[in-house]
C-alpha positions as protocol buffer text, in pm:
chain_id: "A"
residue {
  index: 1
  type: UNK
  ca { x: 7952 y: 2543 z: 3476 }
}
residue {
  index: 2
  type: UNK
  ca { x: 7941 y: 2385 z: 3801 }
}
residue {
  index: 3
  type: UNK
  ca { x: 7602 y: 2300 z: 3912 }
}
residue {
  index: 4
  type: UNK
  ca { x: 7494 y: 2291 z: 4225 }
}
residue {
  index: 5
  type: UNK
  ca { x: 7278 y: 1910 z: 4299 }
}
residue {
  index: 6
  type: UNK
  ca { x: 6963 y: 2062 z: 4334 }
}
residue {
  index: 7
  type: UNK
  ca { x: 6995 y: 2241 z: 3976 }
}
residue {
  index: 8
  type: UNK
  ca { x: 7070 y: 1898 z: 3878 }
}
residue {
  index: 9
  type: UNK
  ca { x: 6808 y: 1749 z: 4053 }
}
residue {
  index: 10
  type: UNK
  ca { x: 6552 y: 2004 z: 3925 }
}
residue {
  index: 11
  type: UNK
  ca { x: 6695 y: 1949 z: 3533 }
}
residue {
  index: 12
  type: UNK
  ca { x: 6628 y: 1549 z: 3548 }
}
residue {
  index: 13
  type: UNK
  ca { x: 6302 y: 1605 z: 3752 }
}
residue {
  index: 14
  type: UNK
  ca { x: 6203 y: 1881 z: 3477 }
}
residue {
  index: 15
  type: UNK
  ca { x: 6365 y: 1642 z: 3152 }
}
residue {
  index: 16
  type: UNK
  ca { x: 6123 y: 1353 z: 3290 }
}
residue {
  index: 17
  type: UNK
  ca { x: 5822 y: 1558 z: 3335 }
}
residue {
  index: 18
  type: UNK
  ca { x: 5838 y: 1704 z: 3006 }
}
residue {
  index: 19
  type: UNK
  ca { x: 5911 y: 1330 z: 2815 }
}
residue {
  index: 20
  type: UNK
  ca { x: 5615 y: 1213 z: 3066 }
}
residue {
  index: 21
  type: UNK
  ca { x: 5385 y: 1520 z: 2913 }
}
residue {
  index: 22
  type: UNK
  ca { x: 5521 y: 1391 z: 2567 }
}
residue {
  index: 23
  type: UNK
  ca { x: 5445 y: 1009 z: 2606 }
}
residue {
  index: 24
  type: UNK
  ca { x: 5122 y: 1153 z: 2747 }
}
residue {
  index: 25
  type: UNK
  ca { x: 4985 y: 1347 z: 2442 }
}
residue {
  index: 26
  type: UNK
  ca { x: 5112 y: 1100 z: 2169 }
}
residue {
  index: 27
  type: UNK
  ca { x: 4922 y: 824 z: 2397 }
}
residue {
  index: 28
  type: UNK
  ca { x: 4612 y: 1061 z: 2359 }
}
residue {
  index: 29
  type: UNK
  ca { x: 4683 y: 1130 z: 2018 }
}
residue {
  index: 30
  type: UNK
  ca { x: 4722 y: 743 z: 1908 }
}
residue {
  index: 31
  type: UNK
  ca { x: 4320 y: 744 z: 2115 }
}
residue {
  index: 32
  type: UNK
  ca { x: 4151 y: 959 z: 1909 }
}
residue {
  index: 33
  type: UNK
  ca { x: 4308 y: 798 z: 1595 }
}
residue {
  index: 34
  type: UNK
  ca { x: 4177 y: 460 z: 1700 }
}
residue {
  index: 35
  type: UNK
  ca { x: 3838 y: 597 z: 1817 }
}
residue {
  index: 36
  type: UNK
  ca { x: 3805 y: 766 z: 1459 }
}
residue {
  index: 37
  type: UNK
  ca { x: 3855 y: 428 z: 1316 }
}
residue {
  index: 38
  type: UNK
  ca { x: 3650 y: 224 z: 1452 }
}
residue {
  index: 39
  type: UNK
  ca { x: 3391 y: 532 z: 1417 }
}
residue {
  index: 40
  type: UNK
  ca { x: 3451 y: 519 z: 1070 }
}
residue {
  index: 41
  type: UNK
  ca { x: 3441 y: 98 z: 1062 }
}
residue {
  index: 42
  type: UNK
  ca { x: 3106 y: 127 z: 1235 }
}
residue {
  index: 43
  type: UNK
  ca { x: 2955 y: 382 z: 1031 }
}
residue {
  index: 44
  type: UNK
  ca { x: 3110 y: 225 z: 657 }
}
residue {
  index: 45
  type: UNK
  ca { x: 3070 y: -136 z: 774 }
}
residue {
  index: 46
  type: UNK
  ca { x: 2834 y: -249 z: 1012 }
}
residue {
  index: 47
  type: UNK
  ca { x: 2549 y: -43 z: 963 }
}
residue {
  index: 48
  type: UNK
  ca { x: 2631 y: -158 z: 545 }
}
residue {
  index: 49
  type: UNK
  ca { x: 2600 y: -455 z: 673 }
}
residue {
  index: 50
  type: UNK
  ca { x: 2276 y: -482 z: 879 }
}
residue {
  index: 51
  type: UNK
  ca { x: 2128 y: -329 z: 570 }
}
residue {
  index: 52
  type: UNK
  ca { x: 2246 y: -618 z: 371 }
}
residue {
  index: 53
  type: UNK
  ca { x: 2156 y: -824 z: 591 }
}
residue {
  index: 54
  type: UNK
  ca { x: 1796 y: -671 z: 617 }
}
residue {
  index: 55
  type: UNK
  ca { x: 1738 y: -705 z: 265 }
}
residue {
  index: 56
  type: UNK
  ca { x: 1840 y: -1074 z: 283 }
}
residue {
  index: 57
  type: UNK
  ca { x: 1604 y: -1151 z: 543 }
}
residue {
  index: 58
  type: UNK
  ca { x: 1263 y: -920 z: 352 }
}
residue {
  index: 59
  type: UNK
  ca { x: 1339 y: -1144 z: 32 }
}
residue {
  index: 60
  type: UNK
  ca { x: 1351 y: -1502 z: 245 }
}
residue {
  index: 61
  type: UNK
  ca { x: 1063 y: -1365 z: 407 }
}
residue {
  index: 62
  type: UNK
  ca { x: 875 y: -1262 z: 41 }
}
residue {
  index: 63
  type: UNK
  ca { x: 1006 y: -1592 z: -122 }
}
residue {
  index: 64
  type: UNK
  ca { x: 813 y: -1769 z: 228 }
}
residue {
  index: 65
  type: UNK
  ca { x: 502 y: -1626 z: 131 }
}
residue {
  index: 66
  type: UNK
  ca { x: 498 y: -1660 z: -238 }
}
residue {
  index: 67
  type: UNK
  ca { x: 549 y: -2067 z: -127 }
}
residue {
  index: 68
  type: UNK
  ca { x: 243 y: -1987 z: 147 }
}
residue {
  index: 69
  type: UNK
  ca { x: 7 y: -1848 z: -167 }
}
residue {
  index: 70
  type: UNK
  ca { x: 134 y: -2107 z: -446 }
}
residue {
  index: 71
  type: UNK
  ca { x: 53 y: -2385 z: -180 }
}
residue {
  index: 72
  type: UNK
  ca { x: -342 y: -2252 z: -8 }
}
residue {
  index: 73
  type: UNK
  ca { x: -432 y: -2136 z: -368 }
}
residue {
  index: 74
  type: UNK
  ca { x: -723 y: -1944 z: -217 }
}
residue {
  index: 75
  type: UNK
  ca { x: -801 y: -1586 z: -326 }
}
residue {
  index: 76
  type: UNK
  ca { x: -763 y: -1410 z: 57 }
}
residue {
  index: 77
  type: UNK
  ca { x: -443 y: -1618 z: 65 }
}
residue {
  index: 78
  type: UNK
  ca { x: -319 y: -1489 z: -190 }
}
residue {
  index: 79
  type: UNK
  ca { x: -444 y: -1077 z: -162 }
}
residue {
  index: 80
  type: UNK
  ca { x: -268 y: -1077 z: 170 }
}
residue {
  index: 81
  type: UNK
  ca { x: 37 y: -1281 z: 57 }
}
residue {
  index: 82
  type: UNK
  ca { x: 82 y: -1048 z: -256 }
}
residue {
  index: 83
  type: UNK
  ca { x: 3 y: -716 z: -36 }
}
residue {
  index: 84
  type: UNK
  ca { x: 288 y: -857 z: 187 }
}
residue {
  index: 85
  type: UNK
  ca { x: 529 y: -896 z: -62 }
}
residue {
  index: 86
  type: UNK
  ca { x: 485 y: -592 z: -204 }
}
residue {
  index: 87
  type: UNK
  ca { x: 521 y: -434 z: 186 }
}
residue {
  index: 88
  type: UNK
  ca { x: 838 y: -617 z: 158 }
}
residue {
  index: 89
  type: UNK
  ca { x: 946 y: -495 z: -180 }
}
residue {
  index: 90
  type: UNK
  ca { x: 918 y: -92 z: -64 }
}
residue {
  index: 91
  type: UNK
  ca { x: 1110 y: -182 z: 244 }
}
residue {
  index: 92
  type: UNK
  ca { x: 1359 y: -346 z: 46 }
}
residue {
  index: 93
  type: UNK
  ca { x: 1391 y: -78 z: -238 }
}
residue {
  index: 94
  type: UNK
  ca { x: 1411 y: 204 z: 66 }
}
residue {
  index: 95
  type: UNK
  ca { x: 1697 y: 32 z: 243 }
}
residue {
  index: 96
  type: UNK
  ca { x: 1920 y: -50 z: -116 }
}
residue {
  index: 97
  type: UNK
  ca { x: 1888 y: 299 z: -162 }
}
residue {
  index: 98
  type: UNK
  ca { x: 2008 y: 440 z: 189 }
}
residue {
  index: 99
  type: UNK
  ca { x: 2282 y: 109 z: 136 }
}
residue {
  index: 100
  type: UNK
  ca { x: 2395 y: 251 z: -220 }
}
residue {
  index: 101
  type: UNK
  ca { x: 2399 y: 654 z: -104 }
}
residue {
  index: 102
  type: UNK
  ca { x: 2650 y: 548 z: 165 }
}
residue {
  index: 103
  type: UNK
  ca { x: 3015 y: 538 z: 163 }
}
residue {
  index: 104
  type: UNK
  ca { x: 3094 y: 200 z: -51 }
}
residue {
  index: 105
  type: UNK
  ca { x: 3480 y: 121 z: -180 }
}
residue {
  index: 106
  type: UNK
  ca { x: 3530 y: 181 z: -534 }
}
residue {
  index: 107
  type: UNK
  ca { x: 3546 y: -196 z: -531 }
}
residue {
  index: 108
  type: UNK
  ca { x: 3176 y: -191 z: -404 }
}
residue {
  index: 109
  type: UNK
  ca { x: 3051 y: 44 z: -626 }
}
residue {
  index: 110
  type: UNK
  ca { x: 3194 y: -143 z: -913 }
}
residue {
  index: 111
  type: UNK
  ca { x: 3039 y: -500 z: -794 }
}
């Protein structure tokens, strides 16, 4: 049972390295469990949200030119106001549709 200093030596040097290897791994461990959240908030959240948000802006922009043909009553105003509303009205039908087949909360889906 008695040790000579350098086996001492070598245990602490040895103890150390292996808690440094273990602070090590958890640190890369607690990494790639932030990375896969703010993956997961990026894909679930913000691109929900520019879709939202893209909708939003196609019906100001439809609601603009229904004002623009009520207002210059004239029949070409109005062909190429209606034709781009109803542009707008594809677009905004394609995009609820990728919005509602993504990943929504239960609390979403129920609102």
């Amino acid at each position: 049972m008695n040790k000579t200093l350098k086996s001492r030596l070598n245990a602490v040097i040895a103890l150390i390295t292996f808690f440094a290897i273990g602070v090590g791994v958890l640190g890369l461990y607690g990494m790639r469990k932030a990375n896969d959240g703010l993956k997961s908030v990026y894909e679930n959240r913000t691109i929900t949200l520019e879709q939202i948000s893209r909708i939003d802006r196609l019906l100001v922009q439809s609601e603009l030119a229904l004002a623009e043909a009520i207002q210059d009553s004239m029949a070409a105003t109005i062909k190429i106001k209606s034709e781009f509303i109803e542009k707008n009205i594809s677009e905004t039908d394609q995009t609820w549709n990728a919005y509602a087949a993504s990943m929504l909360s239960s609390q979403e889906r129920a609102g």
